[in-house]
BADREN-892943 format. One record per residue: x, z, y of N, C-alpha, C in turn. Coordinates in steps of 0.2 Angstrom, whole numbers. Layout:
<node n_xx="X" n_zz="Z" n_yy="Y" ca_xx="X" ca_zz="Z" ca_yy="Y" c_xx="X" c_zz="Z" c_yy="Y"/>
...
# end
This chain:
<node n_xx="812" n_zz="299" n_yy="-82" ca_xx="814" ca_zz="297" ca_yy="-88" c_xx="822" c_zz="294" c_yy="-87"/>
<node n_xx="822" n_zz="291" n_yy="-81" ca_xx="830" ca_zz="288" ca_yy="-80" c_xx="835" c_zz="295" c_yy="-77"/>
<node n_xx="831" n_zz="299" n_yy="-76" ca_xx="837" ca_zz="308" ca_yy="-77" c_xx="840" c_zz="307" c_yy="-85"/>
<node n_xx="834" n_zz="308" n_yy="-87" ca_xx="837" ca_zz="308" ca_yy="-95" c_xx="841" c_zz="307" c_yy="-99"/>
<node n_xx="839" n_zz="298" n_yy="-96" ca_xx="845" ca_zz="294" ca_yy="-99" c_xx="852" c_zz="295" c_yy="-98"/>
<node n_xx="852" n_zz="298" n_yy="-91" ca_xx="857" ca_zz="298" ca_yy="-87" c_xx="861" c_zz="306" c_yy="-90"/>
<node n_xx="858" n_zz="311" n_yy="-91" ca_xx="859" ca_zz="317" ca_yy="-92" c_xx="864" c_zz="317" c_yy="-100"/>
<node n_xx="859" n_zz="312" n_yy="-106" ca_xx="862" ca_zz="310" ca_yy="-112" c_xx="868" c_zz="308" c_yy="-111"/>
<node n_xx="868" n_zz="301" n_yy="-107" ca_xx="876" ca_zz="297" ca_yy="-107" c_xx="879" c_zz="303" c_yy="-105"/>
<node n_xx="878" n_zz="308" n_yy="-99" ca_xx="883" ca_zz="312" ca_yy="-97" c_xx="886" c_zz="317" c_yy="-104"/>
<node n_xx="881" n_zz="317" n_yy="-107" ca_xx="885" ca_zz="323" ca_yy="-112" c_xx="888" c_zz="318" c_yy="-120"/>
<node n_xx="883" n_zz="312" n_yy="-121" ca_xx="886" ca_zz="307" ca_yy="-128" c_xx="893" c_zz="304" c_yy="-127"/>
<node n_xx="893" n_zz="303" n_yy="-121" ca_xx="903" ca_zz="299" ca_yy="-118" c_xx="906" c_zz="303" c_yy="-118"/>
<node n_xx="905" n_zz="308" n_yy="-115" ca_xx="916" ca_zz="315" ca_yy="-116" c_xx="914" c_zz="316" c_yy="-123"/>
<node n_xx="908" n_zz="316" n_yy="-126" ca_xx="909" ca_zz="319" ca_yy="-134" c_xx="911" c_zz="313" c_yy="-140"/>
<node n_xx="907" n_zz="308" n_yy="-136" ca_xx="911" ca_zz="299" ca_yy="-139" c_xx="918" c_zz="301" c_yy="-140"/>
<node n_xx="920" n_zz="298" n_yy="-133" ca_xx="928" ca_zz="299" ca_yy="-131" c_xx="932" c_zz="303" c_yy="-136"/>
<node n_xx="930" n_zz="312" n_yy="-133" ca_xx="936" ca_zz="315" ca_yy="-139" c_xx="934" c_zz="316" c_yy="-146"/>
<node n_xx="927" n_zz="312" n_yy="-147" ca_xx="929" ca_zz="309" ca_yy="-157" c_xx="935" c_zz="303" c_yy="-158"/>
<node n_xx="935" n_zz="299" n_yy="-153" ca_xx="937" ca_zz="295" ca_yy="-153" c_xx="946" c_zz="296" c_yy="-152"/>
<node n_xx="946" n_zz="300" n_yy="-148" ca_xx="954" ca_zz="303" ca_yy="-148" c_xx="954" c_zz="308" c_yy="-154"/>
<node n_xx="950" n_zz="310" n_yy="-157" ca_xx="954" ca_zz="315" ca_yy="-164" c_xx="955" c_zz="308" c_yy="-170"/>
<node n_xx="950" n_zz="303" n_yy="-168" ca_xx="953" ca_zz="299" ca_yy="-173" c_xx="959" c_zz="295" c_yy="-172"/>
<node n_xx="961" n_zz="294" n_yy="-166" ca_xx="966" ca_zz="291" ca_yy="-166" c_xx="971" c_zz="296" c_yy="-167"/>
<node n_xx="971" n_zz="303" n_yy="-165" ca_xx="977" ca_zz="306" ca_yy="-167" c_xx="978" c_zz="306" c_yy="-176"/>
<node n_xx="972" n_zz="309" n_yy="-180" ca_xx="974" ca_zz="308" ca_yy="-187" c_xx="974" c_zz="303" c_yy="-189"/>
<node n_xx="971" n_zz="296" n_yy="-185" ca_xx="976" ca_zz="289" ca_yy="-188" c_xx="983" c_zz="289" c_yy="-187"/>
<node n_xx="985" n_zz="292" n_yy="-182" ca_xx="993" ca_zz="292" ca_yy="-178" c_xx="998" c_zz="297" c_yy="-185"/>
<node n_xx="992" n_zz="301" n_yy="-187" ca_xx="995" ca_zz="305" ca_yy="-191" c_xx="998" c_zz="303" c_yy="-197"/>
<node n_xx="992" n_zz="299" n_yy="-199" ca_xx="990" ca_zz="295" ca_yy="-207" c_xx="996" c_zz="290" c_yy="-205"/>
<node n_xx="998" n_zz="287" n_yy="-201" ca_xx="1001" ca_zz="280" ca_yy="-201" c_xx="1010" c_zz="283" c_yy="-200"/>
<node n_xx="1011" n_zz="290" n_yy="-198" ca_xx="1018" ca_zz="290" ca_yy="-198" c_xx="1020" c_zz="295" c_yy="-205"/>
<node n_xx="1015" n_zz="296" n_yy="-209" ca_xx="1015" ca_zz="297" ca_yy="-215" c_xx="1016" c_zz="292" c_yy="-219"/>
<node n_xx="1011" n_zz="288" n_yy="-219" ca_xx="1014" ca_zz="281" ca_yy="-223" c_xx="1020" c_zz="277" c_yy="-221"/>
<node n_xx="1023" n_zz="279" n_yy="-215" ca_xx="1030" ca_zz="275" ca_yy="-214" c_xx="1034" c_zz="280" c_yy="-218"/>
<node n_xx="1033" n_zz="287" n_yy="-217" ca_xx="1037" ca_zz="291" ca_yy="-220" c_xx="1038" c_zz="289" c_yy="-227"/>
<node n_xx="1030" n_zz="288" n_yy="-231" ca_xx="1031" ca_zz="286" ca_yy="-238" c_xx="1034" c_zz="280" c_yy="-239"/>
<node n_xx="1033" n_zz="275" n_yy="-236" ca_xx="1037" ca_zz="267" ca_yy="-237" c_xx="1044" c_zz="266" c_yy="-236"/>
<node n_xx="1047" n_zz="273" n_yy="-231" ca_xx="1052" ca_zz="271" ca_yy="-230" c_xx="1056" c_zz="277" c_yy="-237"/>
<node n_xx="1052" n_zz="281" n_yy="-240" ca_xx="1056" ca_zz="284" ca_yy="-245" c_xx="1054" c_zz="279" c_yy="-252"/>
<node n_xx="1050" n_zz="275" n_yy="-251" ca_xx="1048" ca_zz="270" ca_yy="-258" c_xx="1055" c_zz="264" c_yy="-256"/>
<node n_xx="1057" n_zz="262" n_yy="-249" ca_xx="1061" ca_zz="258" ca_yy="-249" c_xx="1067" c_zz="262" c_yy="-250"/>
<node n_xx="1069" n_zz="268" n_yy="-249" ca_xx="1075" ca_zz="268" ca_yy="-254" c_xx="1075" c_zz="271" c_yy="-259"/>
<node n_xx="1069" n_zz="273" n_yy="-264" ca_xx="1071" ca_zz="273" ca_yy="-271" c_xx="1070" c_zz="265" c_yy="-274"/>
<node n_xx="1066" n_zz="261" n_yy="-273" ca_xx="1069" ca_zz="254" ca_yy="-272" c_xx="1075" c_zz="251" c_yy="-273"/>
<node n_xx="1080" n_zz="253" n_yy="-267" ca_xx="1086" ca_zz="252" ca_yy="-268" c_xx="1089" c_zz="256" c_yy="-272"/>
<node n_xx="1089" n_zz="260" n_yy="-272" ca_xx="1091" ca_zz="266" ca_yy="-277" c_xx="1092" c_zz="262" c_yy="-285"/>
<node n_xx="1084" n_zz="260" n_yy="-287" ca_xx="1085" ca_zz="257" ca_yy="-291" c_xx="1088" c_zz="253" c_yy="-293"/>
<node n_xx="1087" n_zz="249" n_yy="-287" ca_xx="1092" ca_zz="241" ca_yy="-288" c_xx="1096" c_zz="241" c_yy="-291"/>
<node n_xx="1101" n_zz="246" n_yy="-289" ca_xx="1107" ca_zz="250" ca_yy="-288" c_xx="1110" c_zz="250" c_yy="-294"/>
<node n_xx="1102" n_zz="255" n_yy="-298" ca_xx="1105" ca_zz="256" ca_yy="-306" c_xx="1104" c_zz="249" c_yy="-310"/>
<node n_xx="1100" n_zz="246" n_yy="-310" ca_xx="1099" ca_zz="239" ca_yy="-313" c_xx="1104" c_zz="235" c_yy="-313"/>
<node n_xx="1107" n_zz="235" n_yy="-306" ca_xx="1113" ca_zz="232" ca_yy="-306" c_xx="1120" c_zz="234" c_yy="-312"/>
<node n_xx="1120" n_zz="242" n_yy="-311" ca_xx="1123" ca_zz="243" ca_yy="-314" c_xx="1122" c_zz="243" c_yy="-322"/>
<node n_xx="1116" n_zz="243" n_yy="-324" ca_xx="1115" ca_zz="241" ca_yy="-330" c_xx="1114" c_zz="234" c_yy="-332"/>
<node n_xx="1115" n_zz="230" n_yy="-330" ca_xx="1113" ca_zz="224" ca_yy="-330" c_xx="1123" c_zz="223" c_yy="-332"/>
<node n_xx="1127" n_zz="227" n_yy="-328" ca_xx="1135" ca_zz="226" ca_yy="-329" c_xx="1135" c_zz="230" c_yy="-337"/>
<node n_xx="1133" n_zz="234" n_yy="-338" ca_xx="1135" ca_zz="240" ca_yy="-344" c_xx="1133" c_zz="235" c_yy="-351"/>
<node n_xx="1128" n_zz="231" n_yy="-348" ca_xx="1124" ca_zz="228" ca_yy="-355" c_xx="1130" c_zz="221" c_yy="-356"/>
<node n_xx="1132" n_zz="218" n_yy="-349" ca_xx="1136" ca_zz="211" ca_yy="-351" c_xx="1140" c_zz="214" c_yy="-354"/>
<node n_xx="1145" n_zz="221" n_yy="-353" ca_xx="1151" ca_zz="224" ca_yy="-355" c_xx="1150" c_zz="224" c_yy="-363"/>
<node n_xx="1144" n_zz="229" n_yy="-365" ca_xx="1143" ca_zz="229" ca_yy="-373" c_xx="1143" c_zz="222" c_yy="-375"/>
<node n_xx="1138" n_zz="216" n_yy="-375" ca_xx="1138" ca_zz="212" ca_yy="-377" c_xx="1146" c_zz="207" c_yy="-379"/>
<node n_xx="1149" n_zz="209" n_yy="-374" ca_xx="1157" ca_zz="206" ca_yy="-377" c_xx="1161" c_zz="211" c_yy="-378"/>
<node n_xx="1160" n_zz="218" n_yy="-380" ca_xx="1161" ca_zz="220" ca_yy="-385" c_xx="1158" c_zz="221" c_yy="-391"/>
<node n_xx="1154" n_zz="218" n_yy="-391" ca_xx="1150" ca_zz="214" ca_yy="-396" c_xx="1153" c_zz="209" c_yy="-401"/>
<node n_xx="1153" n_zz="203" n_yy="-396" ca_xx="1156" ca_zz="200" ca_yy="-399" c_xx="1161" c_zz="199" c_yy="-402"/>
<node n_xx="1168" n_zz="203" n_yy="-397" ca_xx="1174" ca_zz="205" ca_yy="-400" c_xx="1176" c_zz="207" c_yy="-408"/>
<node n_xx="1168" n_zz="212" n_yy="-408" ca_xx="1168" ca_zz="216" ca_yy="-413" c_xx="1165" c_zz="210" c_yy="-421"/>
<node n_xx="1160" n_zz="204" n_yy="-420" ca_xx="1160" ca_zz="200" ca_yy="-422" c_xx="1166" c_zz="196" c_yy="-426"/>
<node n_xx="1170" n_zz="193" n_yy="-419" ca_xx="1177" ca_zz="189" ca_yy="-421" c_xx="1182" c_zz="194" c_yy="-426"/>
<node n_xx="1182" n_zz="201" n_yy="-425" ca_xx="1186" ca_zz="203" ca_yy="-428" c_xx="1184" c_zz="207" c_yy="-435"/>
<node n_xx="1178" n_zz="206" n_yy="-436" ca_xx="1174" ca_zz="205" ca_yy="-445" c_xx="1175" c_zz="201" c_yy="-448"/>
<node n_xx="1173" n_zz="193" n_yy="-443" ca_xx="1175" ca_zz="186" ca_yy="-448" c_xx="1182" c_zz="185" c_yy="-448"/>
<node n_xx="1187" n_zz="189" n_yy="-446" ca_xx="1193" ca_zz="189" ca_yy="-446" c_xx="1195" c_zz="192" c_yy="-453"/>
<node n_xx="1194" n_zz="195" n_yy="-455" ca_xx="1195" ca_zz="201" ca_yy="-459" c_xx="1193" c_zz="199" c_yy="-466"/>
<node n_xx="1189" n_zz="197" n_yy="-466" ca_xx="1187" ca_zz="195" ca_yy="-474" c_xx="1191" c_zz="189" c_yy="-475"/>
<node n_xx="1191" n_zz="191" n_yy="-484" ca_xx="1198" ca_zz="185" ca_yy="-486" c_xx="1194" c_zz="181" c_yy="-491"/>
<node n_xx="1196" n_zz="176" n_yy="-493" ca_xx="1195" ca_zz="171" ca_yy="-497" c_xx="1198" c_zz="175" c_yy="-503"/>
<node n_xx="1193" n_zz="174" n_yy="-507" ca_xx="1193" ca_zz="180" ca_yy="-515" c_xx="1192" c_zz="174" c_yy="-517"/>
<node n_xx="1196" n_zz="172" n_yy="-522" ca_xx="1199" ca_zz="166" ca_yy="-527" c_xx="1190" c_zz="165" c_yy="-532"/>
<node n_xx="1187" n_zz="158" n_yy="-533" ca_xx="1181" ca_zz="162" ca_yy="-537" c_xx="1181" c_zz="162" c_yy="-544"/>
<node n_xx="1181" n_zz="164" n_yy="-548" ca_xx="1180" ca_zz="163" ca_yy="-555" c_xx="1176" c_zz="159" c_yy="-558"/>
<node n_xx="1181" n_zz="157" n_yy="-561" ca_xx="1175" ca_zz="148" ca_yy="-565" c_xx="1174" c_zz="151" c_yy="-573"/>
<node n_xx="1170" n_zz="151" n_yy="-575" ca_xx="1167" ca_zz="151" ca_yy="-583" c_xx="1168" c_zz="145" c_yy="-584"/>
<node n_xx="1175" n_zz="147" n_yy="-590" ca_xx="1177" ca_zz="141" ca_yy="-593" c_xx="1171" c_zz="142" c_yy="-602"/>
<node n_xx="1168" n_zz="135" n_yy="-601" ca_xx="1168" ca_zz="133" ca_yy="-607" c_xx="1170" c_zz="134" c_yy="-613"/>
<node n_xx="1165" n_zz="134" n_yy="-619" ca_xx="1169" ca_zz="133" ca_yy="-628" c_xx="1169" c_zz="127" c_yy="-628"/>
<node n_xx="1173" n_zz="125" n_yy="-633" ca_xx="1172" ca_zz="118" ca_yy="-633" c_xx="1168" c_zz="118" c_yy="-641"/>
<node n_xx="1166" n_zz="126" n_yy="-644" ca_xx="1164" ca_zz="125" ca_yy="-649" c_xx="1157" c_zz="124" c_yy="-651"/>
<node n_xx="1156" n_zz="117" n_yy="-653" ca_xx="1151" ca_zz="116" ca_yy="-654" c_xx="1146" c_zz="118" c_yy="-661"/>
# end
C-alpha cells in the first residue's frame, strides 16, 4: 500500500507543480495587462483633465463675455419721457 502512495505523490507533484506554474504564468499575463490597461486609463485620465481644464477656461471666458454683453444692453436703453393723461376738468 505504501508503494502506492508513493507511486501517486510521484505523479500528483510534477502535475501539481506545472498546474501551478501555468497559473502563474497566466496570472503574470493577466496582471501585465491590467497594468497595460490602468496605465492607458491614466492617461486618458489626464487627457481628460486636460480638456476640463480647458473647458472650465472656455466657459469663465463666455461668462464675461456675458456679462460684457449685459452692461452694454443696460447701456443702450434710454429713458423715453412717459406720458401722463392729462385730465378734463369737465365735469
Amino acid at each position: 500500500m505504501r508503494k502506492n502512495v508513493m507511486v501517486a505523490l510521484l505523479f500528483t507533484v510534477p502535475l501539481g507543480l506545472s498546474l501551478i506554474g501555468c497559473q502563474d504564468t497566466k496570472a503574470r499575463q493577466e496582471n501585465e495587462q491590467l497594468k497595460a490597461h490602468v496605465a492607458e486609463l491614466v492617461k486618458e485620465t489626464g487627457d481628460l483633465g486636460n480638456r476640463v481644464d480647458a473647458l472650465t477656461q472656455e466657459n469663465t471666458e463666455l461668462k464675461q463675455e456675458n456679462e460684457q454683453l449685459k452692461k452694454k444692453t443696460k447701456a443702450r436703453k434710454t429713458n423715453k419721457s412717459k406720458h401722463h393723461r392729462t385730465t378734463s376738468t369737465n365735469h
